[in-house]
MOPAC internal coordinates of N, CA, C and O (Angstrom, degrees):
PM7 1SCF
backbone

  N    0.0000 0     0.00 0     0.00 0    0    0    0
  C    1.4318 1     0.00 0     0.00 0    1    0    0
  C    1.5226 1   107.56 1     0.00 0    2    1    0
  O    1.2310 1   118.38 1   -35.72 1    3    2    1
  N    1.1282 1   120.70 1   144.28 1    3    2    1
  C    1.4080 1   138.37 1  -167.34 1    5    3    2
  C    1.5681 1   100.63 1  -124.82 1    6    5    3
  O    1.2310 1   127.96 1   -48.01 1    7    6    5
  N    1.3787 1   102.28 1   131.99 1    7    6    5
  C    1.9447 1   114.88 1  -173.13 1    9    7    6
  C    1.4502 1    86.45 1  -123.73 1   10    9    7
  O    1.2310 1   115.63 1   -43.42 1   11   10    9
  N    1.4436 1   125.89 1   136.58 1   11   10    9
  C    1.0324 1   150.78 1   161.79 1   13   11   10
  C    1.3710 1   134.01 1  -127.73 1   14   13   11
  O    1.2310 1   107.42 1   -90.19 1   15   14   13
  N    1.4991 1   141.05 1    89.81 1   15   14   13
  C    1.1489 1   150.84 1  -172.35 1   17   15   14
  C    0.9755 1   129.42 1  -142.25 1   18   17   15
  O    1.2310 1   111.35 1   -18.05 1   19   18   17
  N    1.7333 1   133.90 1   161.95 1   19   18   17
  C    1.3969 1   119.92 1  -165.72 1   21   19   18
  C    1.4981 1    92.96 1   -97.69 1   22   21   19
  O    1.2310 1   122.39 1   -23.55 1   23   22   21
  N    1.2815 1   113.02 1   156.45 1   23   22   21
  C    1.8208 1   132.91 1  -179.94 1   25   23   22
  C    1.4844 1   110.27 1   -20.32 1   26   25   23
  O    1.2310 1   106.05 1   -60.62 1   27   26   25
  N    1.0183 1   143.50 1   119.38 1   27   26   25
  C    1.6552 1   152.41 1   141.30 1   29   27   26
  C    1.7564 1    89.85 1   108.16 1   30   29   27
  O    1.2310 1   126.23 1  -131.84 1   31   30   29
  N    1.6037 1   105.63 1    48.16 1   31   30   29
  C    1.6023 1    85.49 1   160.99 1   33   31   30
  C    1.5730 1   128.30 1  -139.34 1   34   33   31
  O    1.2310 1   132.64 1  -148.46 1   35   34   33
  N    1.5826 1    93.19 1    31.54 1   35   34   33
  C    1.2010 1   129.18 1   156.48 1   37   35   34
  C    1.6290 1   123.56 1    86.70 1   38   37   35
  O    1.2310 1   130.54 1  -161.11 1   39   38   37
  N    1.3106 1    97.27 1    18.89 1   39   38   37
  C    1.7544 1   110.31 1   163.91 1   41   39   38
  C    1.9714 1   101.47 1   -37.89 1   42   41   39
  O    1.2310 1   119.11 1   125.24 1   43   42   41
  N    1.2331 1   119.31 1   -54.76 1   43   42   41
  C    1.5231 1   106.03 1  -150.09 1   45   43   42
  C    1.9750 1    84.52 1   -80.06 1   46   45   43
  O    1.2310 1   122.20 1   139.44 1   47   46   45
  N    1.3153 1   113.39 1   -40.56 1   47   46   45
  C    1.8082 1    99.22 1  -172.67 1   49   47   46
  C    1.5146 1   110.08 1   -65.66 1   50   49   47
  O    1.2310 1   115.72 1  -164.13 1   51   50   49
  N    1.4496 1   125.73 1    15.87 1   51   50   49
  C    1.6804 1   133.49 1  -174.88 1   53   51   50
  C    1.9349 1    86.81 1  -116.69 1   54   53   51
  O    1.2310 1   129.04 1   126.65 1   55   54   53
  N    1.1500 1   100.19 1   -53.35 1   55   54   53
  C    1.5465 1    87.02 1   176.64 1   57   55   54
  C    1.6344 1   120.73 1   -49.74 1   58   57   55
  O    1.2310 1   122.09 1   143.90 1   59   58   57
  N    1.3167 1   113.60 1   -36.10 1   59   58   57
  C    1.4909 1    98.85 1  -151.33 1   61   59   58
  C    1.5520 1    94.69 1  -111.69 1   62   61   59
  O    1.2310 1   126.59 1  -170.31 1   63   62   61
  N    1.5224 1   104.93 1     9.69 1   63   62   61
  C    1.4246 1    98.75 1   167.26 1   65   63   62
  C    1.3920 1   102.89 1   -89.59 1   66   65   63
  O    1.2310 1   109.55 1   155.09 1   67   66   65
  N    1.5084 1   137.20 1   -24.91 1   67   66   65
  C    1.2509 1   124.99 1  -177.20 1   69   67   66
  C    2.1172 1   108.95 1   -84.75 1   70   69   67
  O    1.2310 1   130.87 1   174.61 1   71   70   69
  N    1.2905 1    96.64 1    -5.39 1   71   70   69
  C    1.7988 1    98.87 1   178.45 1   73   71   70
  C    1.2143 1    79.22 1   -81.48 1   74   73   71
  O    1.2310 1   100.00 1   108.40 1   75   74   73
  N    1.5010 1   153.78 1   -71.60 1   75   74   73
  C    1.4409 1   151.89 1  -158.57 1   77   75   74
  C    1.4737 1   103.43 1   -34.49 1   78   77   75
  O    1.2310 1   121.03 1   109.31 1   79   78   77
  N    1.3765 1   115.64 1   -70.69 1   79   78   77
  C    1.4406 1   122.37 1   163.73 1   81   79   78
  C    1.6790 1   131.34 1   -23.13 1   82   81   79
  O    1.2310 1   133.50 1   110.79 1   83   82   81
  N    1.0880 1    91.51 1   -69.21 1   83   82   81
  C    1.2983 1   107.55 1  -156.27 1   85   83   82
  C    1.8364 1   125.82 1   -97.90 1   86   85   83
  O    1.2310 1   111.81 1  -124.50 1   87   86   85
  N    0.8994 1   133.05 1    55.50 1   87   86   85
  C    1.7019 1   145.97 1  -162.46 1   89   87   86
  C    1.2510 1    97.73 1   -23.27 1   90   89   87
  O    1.2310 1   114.60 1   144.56 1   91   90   89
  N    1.7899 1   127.84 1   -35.44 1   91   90   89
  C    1.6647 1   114.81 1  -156.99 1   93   91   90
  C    1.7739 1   109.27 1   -87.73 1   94   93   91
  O    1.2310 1   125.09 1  -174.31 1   95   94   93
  N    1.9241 1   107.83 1     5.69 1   95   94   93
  C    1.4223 1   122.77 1   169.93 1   97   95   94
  C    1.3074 1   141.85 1   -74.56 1   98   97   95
  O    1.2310 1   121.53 1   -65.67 1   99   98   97
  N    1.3200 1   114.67 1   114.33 1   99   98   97
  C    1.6568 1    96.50 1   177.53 1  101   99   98
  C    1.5473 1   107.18 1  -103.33 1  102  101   99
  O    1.2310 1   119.35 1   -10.85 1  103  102  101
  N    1.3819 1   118.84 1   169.15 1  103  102  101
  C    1.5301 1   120.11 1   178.70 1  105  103  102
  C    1.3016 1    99.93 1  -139.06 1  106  105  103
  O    1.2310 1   123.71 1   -66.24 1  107  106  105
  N    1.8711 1   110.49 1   113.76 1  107  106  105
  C    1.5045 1   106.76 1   150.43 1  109  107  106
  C    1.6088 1   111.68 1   -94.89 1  110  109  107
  O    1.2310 1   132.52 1   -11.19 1  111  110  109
  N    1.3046 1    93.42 1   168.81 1  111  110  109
  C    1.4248 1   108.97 1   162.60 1  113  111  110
  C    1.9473 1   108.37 1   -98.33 1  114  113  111
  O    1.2310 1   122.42 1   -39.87 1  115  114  113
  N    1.1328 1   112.97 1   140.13 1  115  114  113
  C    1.5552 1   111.23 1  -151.51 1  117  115  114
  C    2.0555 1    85.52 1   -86.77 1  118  117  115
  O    1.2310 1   119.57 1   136.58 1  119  118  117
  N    1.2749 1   118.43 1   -43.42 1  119  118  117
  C    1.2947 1   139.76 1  -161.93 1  121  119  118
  C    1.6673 1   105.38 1   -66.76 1  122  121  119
  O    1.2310 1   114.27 1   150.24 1  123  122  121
  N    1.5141 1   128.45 1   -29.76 1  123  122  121
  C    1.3321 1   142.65 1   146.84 1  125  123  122
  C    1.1139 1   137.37 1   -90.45 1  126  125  123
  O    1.2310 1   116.39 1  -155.63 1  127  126  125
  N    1.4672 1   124.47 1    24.37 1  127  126  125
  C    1.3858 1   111.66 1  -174.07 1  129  127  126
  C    1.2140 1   113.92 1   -75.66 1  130  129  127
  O    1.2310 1   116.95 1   -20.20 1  131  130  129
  N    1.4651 1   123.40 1   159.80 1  131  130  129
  C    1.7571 1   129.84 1  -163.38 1  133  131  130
  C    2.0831 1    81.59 1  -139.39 1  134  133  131
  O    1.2310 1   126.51 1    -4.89 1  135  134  133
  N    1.3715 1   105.09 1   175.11 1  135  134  133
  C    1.3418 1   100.90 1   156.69 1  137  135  134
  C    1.7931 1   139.73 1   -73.74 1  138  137  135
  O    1.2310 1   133.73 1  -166.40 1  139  138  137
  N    1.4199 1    91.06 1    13.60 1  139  138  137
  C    1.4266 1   116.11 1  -163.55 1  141  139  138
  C    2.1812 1    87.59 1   -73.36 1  142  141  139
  O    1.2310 1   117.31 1   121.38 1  143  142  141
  N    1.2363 1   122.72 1   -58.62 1  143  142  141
  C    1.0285 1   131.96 1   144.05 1  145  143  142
  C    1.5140 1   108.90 1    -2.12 1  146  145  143
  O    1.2310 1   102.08 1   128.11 1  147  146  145
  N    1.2941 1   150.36 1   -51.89 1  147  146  145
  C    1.3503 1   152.37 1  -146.13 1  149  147  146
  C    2.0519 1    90.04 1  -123.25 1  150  149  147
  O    1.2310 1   118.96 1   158.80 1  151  150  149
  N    1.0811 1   119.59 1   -21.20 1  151  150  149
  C    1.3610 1   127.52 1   168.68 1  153  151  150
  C    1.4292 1   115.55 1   -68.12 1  154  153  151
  O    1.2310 1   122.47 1   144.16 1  155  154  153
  N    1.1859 1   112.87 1   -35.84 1  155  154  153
  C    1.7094 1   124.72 1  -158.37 1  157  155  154
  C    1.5328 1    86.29 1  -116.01 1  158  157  155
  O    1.2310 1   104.87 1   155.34 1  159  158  157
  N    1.1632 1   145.58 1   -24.66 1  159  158  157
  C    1.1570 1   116.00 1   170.15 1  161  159  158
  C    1.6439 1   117.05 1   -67.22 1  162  161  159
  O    1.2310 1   128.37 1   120.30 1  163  162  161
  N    1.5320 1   101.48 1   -59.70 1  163  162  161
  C    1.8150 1   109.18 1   167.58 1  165  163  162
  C    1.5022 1   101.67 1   -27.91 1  166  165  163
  O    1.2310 1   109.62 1   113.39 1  167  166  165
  N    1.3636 1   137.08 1   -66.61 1  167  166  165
  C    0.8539 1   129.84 1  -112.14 1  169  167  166
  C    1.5043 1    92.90 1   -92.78 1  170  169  167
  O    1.2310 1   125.20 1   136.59 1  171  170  169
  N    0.7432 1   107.61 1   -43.41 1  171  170  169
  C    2.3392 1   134.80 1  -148.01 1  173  171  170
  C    1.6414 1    82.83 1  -107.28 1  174  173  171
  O    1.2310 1   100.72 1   149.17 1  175  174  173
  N    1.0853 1   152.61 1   -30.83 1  175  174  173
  C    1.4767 1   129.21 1  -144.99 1  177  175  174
  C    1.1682 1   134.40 1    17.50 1  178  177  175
  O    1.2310 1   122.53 1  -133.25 1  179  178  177
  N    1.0512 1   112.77 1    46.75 1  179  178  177
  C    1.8523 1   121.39 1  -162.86 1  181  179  178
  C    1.0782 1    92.68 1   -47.14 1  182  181  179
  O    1.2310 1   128.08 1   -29.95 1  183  182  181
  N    2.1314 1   102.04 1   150.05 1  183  182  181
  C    1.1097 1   105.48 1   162.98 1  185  183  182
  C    2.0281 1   133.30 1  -104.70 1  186  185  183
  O    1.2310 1   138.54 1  -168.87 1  187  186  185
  N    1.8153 1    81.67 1    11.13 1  187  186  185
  C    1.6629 1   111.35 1  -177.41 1  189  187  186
  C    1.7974 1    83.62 1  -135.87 1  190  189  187
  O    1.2310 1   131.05 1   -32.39 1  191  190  189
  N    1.4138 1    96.29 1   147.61 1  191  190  189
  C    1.0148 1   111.64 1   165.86 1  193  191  190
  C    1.8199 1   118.61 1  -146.81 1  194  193  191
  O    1.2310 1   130.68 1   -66.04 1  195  194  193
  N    1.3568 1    97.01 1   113.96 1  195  194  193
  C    1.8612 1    93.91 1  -163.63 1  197  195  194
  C    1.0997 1   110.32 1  -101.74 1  198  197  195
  O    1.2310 1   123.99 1   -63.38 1  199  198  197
  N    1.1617 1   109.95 1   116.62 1  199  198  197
  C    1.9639 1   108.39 1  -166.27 1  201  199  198
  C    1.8843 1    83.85 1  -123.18 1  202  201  199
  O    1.2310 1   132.91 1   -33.59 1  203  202  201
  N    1.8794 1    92.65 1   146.41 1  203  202  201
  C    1.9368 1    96.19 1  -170.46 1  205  203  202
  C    2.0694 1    67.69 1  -126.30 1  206  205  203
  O    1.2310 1   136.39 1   -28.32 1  207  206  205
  N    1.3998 1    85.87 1   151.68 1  207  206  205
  C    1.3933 1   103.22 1   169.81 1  209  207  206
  C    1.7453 1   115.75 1    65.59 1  210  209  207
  O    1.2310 1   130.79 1  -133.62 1  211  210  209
  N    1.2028 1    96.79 1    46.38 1  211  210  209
  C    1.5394 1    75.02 1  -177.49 1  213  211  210
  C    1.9303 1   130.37 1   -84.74 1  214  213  211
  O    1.2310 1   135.33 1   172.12 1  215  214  213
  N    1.3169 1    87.95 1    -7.88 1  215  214  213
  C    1.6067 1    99.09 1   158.98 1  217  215  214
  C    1.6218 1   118.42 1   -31.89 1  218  217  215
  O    1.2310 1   133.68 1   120.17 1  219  218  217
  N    1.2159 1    91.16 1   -59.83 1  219  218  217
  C    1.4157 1   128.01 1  -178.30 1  221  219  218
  C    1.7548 1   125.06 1   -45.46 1  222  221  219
  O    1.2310 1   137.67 1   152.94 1  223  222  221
  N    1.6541 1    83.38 1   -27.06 1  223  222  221
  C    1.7360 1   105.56 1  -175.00 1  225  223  222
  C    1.4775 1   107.20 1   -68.85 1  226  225  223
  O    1.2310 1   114.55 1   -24.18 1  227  226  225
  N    1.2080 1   127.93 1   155.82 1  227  226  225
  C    1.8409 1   134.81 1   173.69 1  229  227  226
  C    1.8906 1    88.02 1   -69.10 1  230  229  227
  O    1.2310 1   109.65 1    17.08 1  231  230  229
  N    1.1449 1   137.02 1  -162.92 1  231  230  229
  C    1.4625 1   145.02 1  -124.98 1  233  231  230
  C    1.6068 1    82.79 1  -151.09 1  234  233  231
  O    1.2310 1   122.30 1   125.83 1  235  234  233
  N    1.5869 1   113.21 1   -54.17 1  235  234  233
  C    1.5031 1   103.77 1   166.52 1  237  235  234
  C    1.2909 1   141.03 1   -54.82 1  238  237  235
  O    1.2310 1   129.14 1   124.40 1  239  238  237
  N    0.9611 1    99.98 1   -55.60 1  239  238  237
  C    1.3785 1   113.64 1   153.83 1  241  239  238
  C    1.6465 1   123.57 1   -34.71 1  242  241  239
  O    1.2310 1   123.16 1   113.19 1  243  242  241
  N    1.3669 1   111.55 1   -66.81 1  243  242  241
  C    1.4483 1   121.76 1   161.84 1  245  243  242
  C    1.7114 1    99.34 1   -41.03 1  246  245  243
  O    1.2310 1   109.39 1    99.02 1  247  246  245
  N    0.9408 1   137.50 1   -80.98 1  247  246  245
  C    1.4823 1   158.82 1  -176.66 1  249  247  246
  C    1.8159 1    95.02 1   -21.40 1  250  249  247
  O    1.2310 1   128.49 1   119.39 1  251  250  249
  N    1.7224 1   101.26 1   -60.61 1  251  250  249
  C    1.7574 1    99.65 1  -162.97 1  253  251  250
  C    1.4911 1    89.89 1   -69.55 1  254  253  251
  O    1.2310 1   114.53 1   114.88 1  255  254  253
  N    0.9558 1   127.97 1   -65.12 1  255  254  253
  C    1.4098 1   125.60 1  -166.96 1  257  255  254
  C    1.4873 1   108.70 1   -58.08 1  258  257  255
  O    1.2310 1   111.32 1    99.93 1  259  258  257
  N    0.7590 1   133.95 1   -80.07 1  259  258  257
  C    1.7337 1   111.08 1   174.18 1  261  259  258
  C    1.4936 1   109.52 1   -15.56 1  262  261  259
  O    1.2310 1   117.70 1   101.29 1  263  262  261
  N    1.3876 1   121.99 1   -78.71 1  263  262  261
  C    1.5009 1   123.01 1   172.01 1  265  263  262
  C    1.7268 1   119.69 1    -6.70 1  266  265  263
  O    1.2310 1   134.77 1   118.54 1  267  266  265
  N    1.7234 1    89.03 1   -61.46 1  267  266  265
  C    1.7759 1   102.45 1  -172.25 1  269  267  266
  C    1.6696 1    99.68 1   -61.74 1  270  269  267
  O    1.2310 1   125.84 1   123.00 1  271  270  269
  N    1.5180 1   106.39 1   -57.00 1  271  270  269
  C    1.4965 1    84.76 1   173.31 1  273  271  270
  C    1.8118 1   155.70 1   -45.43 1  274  273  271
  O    1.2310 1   138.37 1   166.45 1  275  274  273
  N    1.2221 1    81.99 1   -13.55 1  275  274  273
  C    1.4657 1    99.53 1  -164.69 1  277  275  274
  C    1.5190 1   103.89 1  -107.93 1  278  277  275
  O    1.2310 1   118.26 1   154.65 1  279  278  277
  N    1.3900 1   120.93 1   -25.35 1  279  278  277
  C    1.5698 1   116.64 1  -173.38 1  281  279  278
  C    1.9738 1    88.71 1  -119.50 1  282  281  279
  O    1.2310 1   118.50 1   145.24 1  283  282  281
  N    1.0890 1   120.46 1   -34.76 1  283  282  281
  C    1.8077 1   117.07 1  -159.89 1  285  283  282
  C    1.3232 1   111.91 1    96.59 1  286  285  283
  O    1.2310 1   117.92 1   174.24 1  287  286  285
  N    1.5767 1   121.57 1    -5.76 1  287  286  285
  C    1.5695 1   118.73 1  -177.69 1  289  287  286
  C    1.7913 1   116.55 1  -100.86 1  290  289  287
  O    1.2310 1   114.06 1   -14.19 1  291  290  289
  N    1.0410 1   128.84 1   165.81 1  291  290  289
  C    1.1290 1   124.94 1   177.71 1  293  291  290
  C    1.4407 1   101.07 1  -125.43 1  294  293  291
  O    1.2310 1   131.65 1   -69.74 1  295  294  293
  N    1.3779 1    95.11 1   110.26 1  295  294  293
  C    1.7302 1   102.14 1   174.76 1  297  295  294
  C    1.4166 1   115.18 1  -129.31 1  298  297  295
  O    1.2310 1   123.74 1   -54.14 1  299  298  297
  N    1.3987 1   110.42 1   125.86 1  299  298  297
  C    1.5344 1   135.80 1  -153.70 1  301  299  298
  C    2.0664 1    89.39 1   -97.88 1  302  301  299
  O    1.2310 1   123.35 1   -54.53 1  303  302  301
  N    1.2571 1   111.18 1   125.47 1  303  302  301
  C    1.6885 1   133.29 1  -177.21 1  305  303  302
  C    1.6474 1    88.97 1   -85.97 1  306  305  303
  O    1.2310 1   120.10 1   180.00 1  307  306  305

């Protein structure tokens, strides 16, 4: 699912109400990712993954995560 809205209209307080919910969720922030991101996927295998900002993300990043989606593995280039 794709959230689309202009600034302060509450995409990230919809995100973190469904991490509240839901235990099998992880939440990045797209605007900070570190490789810690590629840690928590291995680790957690989420089966939601809520990323806010992903514009925001480096291209690699975009790149690994697409990857994970499509196979379930996390493979570091």
């Amino acid at each position: 699912m794709l959230l689309i809205g202009a600034p302060a209209s509450s995409e990230t307080l919809f995100l973190m109400g469904i991490l509240d919910i839901r235990k099998d969720a992880v939440y990045f922030d797209g605007s900070n990712t570190t490789n810690r991101i590629l840690d928590v996927l291995k680790e957690k295998r989420p089966k939601i993954i809520l990323l806010n900002e992903i514009d925001k993300m480096s291209r690699q990043f975009q790149n690994q995560l697409l990857g994970f989606m499509r196979s379930g593995r996390v493979d570091v280039e």
